[in-house]
C-alpha positions in Angstrom: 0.0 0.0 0.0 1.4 3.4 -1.0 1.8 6.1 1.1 -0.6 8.5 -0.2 -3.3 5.8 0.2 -2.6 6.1 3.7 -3.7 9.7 4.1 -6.5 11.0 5.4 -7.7 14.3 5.8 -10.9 14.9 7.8 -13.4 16.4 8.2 -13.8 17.1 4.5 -15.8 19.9 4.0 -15.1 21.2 7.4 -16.9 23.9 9.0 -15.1 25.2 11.4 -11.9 26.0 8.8 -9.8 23.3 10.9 -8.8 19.9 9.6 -7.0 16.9 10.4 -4.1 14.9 8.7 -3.8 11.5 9.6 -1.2 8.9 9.0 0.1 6.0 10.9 3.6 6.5 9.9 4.6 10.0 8.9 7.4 10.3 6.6 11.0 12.2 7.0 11.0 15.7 7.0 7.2 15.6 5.9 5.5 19.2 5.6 2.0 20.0 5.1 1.5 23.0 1.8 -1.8 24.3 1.8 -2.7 26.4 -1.9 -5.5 28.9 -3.3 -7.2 28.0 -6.4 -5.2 30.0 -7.8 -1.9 27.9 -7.0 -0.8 30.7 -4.2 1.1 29.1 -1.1 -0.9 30.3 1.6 1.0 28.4 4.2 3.4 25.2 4.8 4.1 24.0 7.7 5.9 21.2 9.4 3.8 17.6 10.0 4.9 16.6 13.9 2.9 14.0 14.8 0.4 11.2 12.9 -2.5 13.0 13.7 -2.0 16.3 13.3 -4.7 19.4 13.4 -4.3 22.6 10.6 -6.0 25.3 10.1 -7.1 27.2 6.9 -7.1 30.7 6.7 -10.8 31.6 5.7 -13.3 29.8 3.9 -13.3 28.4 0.1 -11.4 25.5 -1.2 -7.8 24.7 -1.0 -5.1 22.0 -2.4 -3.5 20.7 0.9 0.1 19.2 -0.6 1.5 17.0 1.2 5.7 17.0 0.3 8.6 14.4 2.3 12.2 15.1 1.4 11.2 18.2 -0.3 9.4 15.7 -3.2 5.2 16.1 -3.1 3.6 13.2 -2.1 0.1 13.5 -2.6 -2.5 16.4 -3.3 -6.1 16.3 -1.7 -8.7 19.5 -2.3 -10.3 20.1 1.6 -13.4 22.6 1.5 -14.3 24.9 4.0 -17.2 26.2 4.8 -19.3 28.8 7.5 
């Protein structure tokens, strides 16, 4: 099983703009990119621990990217909405 079958990101659309990432084993130097529409960074950050809680910066829809060893991993869309 691949590691971005692994992934989970919940709840999904979240209303509160807060979201979880979950993983059983998290990889090496994993960090967490969350993007506009548009493709605009909006934030990275570093993922700490397998279940790990982020929070979006307003409502709308985003591309969480999800990169280990500087190489992306996977991409999921999250939704948030008030």
């Amino acid at each position: 099983v691949s590691l971005e079958e692994n992934i989970t990101l919940f709840p999904n659309p979240t209303s509160k703009r807060q979201f979880r990432c979950s993983l059983p084993n998290i990889p090496v130097n994993a960090t967490i990119h969350v993007y506009s529409p548009k493709g605009q960074l909006l934030f990275k950050e570093k993922w700490t621990s397998s279940d790990q809680l982020f929070t979006l910066p307003q409502s709308g829809l985003f591309y969480v990217a999800i990169f280990s060893n500087d190489e992306q991993v996977t991409v999921r869309k999250v939704v948030a909405i008030d």
